[in-house]
NUMIZA-397824 format. One record per residue (C-alpha): residue number from 1; residue in one letter; x, y, z. Coordinates in nm, 4 decimals, m for minus. Layout:
<tises>
 seq type       c1       c2       c3
 NUM    A        X        Y        Z
...
</tises>
This chain:
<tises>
 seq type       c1       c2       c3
   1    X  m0.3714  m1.7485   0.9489
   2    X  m0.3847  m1.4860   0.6608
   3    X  m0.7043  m1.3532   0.4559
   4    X  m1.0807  m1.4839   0.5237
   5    X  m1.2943  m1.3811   0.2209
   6    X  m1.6329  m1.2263   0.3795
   7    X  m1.8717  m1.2168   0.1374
   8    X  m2.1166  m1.0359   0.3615
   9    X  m2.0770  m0.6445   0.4338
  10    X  m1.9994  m0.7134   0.7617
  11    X  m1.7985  m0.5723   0.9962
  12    X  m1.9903  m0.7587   1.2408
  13    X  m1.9373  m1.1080   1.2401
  14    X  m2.1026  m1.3473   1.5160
  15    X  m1.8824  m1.5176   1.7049
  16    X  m1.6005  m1.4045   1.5736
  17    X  m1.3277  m1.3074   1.8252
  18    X  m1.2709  m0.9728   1.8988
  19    X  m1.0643  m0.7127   1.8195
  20    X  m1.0195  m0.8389   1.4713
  21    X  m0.9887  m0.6150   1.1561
  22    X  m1.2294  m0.6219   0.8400
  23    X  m1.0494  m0.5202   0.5178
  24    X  m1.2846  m0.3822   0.2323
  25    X  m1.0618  m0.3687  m0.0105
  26    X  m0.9529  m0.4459  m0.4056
  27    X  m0.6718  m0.5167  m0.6536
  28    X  m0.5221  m0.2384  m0.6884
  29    X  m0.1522  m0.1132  m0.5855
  30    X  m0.3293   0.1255  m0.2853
  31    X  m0.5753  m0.1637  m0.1975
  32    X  m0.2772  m0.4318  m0.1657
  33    X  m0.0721  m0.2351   0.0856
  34    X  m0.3046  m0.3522   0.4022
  35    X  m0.3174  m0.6857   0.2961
  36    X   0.0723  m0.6862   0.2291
  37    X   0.1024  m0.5796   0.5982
  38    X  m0.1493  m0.7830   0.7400
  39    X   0.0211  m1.1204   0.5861
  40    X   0.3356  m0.9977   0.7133
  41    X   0.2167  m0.9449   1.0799
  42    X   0.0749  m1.2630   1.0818
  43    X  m0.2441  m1.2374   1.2131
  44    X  m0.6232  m1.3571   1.0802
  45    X  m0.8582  m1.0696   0.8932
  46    X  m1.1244  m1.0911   0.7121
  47    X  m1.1237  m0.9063   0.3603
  48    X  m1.4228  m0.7778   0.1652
  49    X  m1.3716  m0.7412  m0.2091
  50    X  m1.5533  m0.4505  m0.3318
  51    X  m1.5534  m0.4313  m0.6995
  52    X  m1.4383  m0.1269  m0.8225
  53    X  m1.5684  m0.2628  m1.1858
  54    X  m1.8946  m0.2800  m1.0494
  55    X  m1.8536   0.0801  m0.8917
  56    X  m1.9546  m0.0848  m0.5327
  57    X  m1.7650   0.1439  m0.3786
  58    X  m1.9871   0.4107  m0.4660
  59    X  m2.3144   0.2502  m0.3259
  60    X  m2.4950   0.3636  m0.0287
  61    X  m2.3347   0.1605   0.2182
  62    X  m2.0246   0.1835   0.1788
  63    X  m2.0107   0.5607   0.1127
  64    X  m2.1985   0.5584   0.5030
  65    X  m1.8098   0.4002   0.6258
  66    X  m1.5949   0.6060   0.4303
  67    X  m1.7849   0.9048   0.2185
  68    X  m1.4597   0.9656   0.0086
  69    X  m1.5952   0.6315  m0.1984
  70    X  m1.2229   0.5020  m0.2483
  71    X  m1.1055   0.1970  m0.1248
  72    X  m0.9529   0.0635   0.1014
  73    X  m1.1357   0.0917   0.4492
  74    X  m1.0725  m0.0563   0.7348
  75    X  m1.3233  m0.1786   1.0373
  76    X  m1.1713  m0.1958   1.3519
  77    X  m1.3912  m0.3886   1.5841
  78    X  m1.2891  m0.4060   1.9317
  79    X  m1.3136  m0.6130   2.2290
  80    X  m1.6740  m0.4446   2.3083
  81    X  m1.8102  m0.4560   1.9306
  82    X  m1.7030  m0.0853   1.9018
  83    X  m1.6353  m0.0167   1.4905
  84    X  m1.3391   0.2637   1.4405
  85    X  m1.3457   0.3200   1.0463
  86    X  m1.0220   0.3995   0.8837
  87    X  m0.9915   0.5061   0.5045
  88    X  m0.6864   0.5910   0.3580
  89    X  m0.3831   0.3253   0.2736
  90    X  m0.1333   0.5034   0.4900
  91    X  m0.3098   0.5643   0.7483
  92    X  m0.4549   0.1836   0.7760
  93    X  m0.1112   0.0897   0.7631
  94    X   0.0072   0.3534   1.0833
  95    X  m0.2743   0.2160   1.2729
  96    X  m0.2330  m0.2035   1.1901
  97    X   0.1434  m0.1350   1.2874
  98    X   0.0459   0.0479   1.5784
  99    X  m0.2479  m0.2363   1.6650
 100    X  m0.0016  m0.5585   1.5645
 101    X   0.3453  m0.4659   1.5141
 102    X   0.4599  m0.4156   1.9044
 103    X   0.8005  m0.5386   1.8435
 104    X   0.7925  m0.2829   1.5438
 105    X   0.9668  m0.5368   1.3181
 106    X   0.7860  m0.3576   0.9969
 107    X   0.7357  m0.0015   1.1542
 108    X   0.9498   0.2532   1.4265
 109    X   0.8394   0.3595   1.7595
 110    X   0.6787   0.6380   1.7403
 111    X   0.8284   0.9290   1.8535
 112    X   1.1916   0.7890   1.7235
 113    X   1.3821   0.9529   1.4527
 114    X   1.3233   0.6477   1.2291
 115    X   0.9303   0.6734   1.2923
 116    X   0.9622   1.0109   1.1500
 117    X   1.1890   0.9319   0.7983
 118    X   0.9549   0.6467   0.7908
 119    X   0.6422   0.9197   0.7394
 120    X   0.8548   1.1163   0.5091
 121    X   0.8709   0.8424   0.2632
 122    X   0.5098   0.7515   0.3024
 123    X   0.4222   1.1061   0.2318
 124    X   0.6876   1.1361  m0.0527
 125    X   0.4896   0.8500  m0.2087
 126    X   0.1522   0.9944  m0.1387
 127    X   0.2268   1.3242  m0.2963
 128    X   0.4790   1.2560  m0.5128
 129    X   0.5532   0.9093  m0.7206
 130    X   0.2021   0.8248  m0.6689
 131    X   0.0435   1.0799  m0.8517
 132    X   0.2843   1.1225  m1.1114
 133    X   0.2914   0.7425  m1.2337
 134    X  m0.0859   0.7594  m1.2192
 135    X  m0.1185   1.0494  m1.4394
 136    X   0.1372   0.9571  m1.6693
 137    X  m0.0384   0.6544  m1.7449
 138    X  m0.3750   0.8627  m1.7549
 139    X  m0.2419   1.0555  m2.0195
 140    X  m0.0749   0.7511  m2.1489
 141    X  m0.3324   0.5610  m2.2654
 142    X  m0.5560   0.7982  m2.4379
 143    X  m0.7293   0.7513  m2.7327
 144    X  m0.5590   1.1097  m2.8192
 145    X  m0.2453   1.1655  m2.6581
 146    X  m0.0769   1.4738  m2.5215
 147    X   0.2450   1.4190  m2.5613
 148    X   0.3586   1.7355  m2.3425
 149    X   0.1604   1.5949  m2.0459
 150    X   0.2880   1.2139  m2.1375
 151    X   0.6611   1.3574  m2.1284
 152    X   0.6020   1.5544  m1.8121
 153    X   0.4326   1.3064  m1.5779
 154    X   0.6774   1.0504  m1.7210
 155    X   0.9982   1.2638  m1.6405
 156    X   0.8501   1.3215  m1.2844
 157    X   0.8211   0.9855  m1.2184
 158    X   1.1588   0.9089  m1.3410
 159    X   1.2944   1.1698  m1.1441
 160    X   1.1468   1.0520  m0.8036
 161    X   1.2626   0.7139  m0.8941
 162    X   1.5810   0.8659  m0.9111
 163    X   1.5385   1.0292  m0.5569
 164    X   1.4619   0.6834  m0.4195
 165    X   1.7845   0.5308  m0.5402
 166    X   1.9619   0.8130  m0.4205
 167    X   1.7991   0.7478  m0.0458
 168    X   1.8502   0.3480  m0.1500
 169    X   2.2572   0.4490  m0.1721
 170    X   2.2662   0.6787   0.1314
 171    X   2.1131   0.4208   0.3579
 172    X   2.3309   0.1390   0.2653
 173    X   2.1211  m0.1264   0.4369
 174    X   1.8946  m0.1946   0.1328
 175    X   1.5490  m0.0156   0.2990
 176    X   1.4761   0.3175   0.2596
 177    X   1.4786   0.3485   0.6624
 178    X   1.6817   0.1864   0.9165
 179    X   1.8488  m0.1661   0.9365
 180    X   1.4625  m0.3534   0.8044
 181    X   1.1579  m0.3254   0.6013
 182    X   0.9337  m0.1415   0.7036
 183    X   0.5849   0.0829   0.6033
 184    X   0.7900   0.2949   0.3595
 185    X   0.9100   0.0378   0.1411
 186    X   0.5941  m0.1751   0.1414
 187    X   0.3808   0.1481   0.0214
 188    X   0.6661   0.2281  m0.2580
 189    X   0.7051  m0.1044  m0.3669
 190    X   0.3062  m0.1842  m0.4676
 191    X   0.3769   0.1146  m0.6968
 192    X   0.7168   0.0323  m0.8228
 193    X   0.6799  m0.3706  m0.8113
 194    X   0.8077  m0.5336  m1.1807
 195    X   0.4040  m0.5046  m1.2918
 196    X   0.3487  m0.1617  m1.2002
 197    X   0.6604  m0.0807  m1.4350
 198    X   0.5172  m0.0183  m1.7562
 199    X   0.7786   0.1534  m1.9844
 200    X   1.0181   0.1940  m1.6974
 201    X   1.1957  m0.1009  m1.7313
 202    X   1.5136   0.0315  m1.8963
 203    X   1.5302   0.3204  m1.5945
 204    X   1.5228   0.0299  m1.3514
 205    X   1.8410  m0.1189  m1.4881
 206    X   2.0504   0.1798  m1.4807
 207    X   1.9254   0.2017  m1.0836
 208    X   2.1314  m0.0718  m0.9980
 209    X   2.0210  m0.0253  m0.5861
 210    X   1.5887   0.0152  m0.6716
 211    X   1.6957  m0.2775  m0.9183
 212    X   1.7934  m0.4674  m0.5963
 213    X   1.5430  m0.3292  m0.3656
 214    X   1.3000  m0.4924  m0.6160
 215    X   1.4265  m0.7811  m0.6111
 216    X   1.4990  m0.8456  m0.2604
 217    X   1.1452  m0.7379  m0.1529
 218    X   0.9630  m0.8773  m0.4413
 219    X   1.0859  m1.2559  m0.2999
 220    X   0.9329  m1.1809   0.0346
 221    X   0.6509  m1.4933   0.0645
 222    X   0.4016  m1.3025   0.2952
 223    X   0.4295  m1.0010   0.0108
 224    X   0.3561  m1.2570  m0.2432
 225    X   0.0896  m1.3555  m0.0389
 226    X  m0.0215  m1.0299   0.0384
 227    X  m0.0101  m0.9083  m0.3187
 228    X  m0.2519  m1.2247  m0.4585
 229    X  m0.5011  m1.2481  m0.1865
 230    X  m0.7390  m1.1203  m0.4689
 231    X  m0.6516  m1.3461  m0.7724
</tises>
């Protein structure tokens, strides 16, 4: 079970068994978070690479399934051959765990308290570490820097790291909601994984509890598996 490269645009695939999900997707930290979560559910998908290199994700047909022309997208087919298209990481994830995860051993029912922290922490990731990290190492790497824009992306993104290992402490159970892992830590951690860490090494080690989080996550063999579906 696990990934089935599709060369082909698909969705449709003949005589494949329905519902299944179709995964265009890349290797990125955004484009790993479905195929994290599918490889932890457990369940066959098939997964089209499109190259951002190449800029396929700016060709005709794909911007006809998801006009933003960001990845990922995914194809749900359904028992009839229906196609729902769903852009967005977060909200691929919220629909998988709603699709797969009926015991909600990587999500929270929705409606419960828990379902609703859990959306907090995607959104604080969406709007917050997320785009600070990625600017910071925008303005990073340029030929010409600007050091007041290096120093202030970088402080934000040290200060919401800071955030998460004050949530990390308050929680006590080593997730950032409830008693297990669950959406929120899978969409922090393809931002925060050891890789992803550029100059923030030394902040990680006086964060003894995101130090841990790390760690404990990072040795998860369906995230491994998740993370290198690509390589």
């Amino acid at each position: 079970m696990g990934a089935h490269i599709y060369r082909d645009k698909g969705p449709i695939i003949k005589n494949a068994r329905r519902p299944y999900a179709f995964l265009y997707s890349w290797k990125t930290n955004n484009g790993r978070r479905p195929t994290v979560l599918l490889e932890l559910l457990g369940i066959d998908y098939y997964l089209h690479p499109v190259d951002l290199d190449l800029k396929v994700q700016k060709e005709d047909w794909y911007l006809k399934k998801n006009a933003n022309g960001k990845i990922p997208t995914l194809a749900w087919v359904d028992e009839k051959g229906d196609i729902t298209y769903i852009n967005e990481s977060a909200a691929i994830l919220l629909f998988l765990a709603d699709k797969y995860d009926k015991s909600r051993n990587f999500s929270f029912r929705p409606g419960s308290k828990e379902y609703y922290l859990q959306l907090e922490w995607l959104f604080f990731e969406l709007s917050g570490f997320c785009p600070y990290k990625s600017n910071w190492r925008f303005f990073h790497n340029l030929p010409e820097r600007n050091e007041t824009a290096v120093s202030r992306f970088r402080d934000e993104s040290i200060r919401c790291l800071k955030v998460l290992e004050t949530r990390l402490n308050k929680t006590g159970t080593g997730y950032l909601v409830g008693d297990h892992l669950s959406l929120a830590d899978i969409t922090l951690y393809t931002w925060i994984r050891p890789s992803q860490m550029d100059t923030y090494e030394e902040v990680i080690e006086s964060l003894p509890n995101i130090k841990n989080w790390i760690l404990r996550i990072g040795n998860i063999p369906e995230i491994k598996k998740g993370l290198a579906v690509f390589d």
